[in-house]
Backbone bond lengths (Angstrom), bond angles and torsions (degrees), N, CA, C in turn:
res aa  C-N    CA-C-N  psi(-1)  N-CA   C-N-CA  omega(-1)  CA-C   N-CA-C  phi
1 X - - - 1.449 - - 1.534 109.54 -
2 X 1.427 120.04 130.51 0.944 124.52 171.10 1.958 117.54 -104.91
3 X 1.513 113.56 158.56 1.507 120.29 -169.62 1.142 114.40 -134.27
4 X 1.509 124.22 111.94 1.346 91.88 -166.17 1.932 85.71 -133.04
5 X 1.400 101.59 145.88 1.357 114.08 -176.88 1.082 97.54 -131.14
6 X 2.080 93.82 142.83 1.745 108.19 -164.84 1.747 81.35 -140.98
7 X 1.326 88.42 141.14 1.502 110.77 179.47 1.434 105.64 -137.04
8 X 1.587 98.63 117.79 1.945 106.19 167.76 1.467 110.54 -49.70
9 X 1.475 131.58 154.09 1.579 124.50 162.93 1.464 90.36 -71.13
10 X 1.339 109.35 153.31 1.603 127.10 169.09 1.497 119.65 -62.61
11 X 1.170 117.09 176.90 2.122 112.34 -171.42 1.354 97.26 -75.81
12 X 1.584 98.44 143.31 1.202 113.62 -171.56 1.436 119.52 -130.84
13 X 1.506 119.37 162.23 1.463 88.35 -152.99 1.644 92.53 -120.20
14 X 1.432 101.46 154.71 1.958 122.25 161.90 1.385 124.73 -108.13
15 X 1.483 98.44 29.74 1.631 84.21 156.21 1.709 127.65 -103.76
16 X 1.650 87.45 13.77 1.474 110.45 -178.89 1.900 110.76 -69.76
17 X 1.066 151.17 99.19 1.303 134.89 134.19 1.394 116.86 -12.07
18 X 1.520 135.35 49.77 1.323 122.01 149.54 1.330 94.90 -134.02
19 X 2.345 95.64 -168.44 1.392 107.39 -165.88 1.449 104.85 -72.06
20 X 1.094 123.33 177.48 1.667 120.85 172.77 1.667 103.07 -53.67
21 X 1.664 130.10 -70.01 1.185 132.11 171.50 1.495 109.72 -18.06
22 X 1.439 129.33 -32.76 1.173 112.99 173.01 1.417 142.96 -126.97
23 X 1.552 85.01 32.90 1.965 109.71 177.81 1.482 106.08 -63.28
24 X 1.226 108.45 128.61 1.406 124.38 174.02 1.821 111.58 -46.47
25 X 1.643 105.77 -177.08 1.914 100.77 122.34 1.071 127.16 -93.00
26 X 1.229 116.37 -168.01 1.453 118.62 173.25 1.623 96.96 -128.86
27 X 1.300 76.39 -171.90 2.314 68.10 -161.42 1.695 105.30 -75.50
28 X 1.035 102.82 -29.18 1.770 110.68 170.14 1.704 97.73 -36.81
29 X 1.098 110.12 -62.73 1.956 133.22 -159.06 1.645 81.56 -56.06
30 X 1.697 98.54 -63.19 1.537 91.45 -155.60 1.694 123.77 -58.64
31 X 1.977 104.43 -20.11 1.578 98.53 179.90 1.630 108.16 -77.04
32 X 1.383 115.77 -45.39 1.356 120.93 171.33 1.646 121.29 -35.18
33 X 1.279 99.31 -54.74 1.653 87.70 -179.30 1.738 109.43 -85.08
34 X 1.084 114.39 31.28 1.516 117.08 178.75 2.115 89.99 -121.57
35 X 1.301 99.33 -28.97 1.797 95.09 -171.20 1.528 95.70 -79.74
36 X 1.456 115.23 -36.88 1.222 106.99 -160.73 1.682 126.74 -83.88
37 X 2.043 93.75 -18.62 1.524 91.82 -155.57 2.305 83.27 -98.12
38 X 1.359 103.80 4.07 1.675 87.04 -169.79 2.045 92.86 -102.34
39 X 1.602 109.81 -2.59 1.352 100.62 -150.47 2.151 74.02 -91.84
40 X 1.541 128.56 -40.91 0.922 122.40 166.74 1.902 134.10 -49.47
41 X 1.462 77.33 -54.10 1.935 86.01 178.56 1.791 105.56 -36.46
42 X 1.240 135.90 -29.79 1.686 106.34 -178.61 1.945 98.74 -110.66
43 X 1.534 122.46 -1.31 0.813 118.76 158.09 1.613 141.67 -72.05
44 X 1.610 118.59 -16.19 1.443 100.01 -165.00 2.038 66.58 -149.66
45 X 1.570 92.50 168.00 1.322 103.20 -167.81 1.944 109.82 -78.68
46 X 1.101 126.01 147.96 1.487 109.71 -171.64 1.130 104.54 -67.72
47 X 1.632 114.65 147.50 1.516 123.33 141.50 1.212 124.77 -26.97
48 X 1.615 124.49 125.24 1.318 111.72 134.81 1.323 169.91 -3.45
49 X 1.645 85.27 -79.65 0.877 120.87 173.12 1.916 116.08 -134.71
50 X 1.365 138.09 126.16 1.550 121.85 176.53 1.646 101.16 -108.09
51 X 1.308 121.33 115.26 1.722 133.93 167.20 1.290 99.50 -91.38
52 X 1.644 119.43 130.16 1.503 121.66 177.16 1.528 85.12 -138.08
53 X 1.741 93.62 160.36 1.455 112.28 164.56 1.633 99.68 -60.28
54 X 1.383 89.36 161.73 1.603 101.62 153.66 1.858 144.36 -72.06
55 X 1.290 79.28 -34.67 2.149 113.26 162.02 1.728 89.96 -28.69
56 X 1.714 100.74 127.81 1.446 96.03 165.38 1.266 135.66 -64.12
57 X 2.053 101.82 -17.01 1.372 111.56 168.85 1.421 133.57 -40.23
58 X 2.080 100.02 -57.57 0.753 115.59 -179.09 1.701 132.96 -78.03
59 X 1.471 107.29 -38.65 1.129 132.69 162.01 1.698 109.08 -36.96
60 X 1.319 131.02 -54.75 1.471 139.89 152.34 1.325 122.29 -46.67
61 X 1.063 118.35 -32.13 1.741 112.31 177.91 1.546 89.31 -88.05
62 X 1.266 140.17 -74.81 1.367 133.09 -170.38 1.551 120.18 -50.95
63 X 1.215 102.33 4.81 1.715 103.92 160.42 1.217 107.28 -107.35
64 X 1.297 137.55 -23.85 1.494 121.82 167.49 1.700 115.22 -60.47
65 X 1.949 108.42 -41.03 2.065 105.64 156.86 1.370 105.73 -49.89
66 X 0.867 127.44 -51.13 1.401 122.06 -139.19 2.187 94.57 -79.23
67 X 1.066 106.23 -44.69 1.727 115.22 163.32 1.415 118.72 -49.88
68 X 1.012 100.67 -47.10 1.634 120.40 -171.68 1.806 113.28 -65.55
69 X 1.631 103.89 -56.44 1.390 117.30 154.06 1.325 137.95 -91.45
70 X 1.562 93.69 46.13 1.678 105.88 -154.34 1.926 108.54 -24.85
71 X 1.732 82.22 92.94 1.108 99.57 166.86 1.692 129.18 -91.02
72 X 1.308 107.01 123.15 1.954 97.06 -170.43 1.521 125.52 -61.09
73 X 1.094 126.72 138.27 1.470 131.10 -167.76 1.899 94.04 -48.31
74 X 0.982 140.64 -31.87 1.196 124.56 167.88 1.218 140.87 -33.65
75 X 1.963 93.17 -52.33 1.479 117.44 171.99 1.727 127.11 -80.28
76 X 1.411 85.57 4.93 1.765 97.06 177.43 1.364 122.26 -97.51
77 X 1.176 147.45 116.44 1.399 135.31 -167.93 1.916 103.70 -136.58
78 X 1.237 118.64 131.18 1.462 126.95 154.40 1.017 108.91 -96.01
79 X 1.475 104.06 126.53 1.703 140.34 171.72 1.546 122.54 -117.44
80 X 1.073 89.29 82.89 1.707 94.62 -158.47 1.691 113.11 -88.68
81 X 1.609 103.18 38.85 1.778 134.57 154.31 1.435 86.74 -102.15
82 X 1.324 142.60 27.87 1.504 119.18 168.49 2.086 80.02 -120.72
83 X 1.090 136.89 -37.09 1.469 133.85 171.49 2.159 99.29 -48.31
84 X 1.836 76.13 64.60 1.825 92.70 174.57 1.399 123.54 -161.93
85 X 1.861 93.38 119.89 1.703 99.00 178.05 1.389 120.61 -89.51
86 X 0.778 124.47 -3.11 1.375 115.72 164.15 1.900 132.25 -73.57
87 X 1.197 104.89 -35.16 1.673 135.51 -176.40 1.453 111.23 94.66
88 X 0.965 122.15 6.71 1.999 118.57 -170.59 1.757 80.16 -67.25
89 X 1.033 118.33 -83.04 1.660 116.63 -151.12 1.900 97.22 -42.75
90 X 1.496 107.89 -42.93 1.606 113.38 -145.74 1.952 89.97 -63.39
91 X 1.287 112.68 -45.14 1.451 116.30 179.48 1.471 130.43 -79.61
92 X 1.479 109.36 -3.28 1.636 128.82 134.87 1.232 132.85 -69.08
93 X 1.103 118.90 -19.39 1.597 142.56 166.23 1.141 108.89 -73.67
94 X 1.314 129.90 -77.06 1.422 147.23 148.05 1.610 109.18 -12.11
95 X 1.348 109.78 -81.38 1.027 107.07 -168.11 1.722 119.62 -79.04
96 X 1.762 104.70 22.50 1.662 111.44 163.19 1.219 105.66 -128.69
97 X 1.198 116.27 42.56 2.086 103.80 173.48 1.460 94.27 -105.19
98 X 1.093 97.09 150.86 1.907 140.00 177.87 1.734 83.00 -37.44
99 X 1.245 94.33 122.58 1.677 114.49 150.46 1.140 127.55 -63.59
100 X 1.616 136.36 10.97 1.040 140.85 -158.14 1.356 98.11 -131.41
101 X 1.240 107.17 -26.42 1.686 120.15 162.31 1.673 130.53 -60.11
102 X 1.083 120.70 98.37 1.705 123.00 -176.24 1.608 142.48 -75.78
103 X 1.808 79.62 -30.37 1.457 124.09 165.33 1.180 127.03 -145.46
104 X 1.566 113.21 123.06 1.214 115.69 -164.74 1.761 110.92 -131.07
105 X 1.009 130.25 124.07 1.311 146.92 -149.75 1.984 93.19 -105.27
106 X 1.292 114.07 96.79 1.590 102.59 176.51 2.650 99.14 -109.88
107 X 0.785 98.40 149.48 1.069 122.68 166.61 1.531 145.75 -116.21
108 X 1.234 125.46 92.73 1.250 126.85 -162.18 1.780 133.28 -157.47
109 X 1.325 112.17 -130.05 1.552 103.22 -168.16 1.456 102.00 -125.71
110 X 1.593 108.88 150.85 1.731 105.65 172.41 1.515 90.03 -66.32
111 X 1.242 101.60 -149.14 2.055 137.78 -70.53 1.438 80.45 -32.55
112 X 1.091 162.57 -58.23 1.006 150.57 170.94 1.957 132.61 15.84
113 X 1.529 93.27 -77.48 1.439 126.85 -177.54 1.886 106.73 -89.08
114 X 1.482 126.04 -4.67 1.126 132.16 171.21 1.148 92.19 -76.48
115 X 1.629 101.60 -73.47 1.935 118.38 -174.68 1.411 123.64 -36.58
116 X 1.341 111.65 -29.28 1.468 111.04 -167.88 1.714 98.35 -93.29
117 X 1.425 121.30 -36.34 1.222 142.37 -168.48 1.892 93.20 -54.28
118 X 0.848 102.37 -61.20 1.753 125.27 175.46 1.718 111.81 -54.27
119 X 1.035 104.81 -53.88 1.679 115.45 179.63 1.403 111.78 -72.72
120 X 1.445 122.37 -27.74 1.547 96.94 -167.63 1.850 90.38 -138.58
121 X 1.344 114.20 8.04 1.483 102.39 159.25 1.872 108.16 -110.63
122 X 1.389 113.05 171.23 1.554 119.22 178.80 1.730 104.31 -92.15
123 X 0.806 137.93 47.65 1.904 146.25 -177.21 1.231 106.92 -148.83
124 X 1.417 126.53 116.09 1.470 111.36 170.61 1.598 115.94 -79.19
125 X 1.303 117.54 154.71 1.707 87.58 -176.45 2.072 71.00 -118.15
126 X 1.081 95.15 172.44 1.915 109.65 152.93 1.039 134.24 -73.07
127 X 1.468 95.90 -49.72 1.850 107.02 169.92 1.561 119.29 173.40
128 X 1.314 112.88 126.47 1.878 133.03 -156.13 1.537 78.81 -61.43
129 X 0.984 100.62 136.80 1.777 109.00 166.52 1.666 120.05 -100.13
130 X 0.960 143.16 155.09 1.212 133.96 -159.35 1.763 98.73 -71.01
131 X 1.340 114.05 153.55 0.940 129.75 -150.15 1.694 120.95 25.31
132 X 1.365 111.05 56.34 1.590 115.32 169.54 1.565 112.39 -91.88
133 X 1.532 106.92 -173.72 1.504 103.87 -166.14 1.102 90.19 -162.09
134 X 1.693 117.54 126.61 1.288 118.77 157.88 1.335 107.37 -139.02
135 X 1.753 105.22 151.76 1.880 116.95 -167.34 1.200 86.70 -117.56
136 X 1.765 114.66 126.52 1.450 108.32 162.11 1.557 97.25 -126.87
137 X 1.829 114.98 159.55 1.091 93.11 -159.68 1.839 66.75 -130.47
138 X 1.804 102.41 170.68 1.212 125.14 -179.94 1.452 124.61 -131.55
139 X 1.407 119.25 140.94 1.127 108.59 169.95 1.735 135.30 -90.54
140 X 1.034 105.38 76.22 1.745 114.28 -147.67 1.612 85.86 -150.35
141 X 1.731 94.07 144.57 1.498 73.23 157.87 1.880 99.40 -126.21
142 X 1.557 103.45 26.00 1.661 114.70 161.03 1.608 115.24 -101.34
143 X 1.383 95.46 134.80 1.621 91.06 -173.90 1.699 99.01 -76.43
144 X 1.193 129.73 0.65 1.479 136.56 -171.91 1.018 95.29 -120.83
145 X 0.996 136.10 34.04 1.602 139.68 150.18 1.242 114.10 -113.42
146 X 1.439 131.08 -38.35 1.132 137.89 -148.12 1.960 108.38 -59.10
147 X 1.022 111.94 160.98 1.736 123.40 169.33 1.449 111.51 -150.95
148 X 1.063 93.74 -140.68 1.718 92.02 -172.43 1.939 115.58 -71.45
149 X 1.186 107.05 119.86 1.637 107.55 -166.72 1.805 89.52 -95.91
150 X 1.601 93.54 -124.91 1.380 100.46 -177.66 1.809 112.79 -145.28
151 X 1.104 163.25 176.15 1.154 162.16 -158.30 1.447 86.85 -130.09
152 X 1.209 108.75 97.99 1.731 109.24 151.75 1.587 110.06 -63.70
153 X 1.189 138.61 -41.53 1.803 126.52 -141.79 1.623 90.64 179.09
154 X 1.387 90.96 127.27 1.814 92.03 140.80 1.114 115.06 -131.58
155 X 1.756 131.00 142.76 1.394 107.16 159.23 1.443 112.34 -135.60
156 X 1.029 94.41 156.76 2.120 102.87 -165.32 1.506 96.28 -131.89
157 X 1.486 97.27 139.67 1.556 103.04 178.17 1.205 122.75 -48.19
158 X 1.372 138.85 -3.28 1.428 133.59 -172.02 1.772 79.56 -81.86
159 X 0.945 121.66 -56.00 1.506 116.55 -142.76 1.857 107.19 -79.45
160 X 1.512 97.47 10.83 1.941 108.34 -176.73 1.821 89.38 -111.54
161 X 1.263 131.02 -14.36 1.529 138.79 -145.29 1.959 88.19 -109.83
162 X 1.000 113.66 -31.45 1.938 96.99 -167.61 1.788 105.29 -105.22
């Protein structure tokens, strides 16, 4: 069985003078991925492995997982073929991680991470909200096999906030 958890980067901000690749958060981003990645850490089993874009957006939210499941700089890798809205690269990624891997922690950008969320879990969502989280799990034990699994959980900061 394979697990694979996808987390939006958290809100990010434009009042920065740079390129998109290097929009910050904003402090919104920064409490969210502190509510979201400590309210998970004793809920779902740790990652493996965590793959994040390179985007400073994203790169920042996947260090609050990666803290949270004090994960070792070993198990951390930027793949900056995940700095993608469409999903072609994100489901080439996906569909080339190490078979030895059970759970895999990816980090990145919508329409992207909506689309894929939709395509290869059974839940439609509308749309991953920045810093969202969804676990879908598979019955494969090839990550290049995998298709449509099932949506264990999502959770998005609105639903840690009421």
């Amino acid at each position: 069985m394979k697990t694979l958890y996808m987390v939006r980067h958290a809100k990010s901000s434009w009042k920065h003078d740079v390129i998109d690749h290097k929009r910050p958060l904003k402090g919104r981003g920064r409490r969210d991925g502190v509510l979201v990645s400590e309210y998970l850490s004793d809920k779902i089993m740790s990652p493996q492995r965590i793959v994040t874009s390179g985007a400073t957006r994203a790169l920042s939210t996947a260090s609050y997982f990666k803290k949270a499941f004090n994960t070792p700089d070993s198990d951390f890798e930027i793949n900056n073929d995940l700095y993608d809205f469409s999903g072609h690269n994100v489901m080439d990624i996906i569909k080339g991680l190490d078979n030895t891997l059970n759970r895999v922690m990816i980090v990145g950008h919508n329409h992207a991470f909506t689309s894929i969320a939709n395509m290869l879990g059974n839940t439609y969502i509308d749309n991953v909200p920045t810093c969202g989280f969804i676990e879908l799990q598979f019955e494969s034990d090839s990550w290049g096999d995998i298709t449509t699994g099932k949506t264990i959980q999502t959770v998005f900061p609105r639903d840690l906030k009421e």
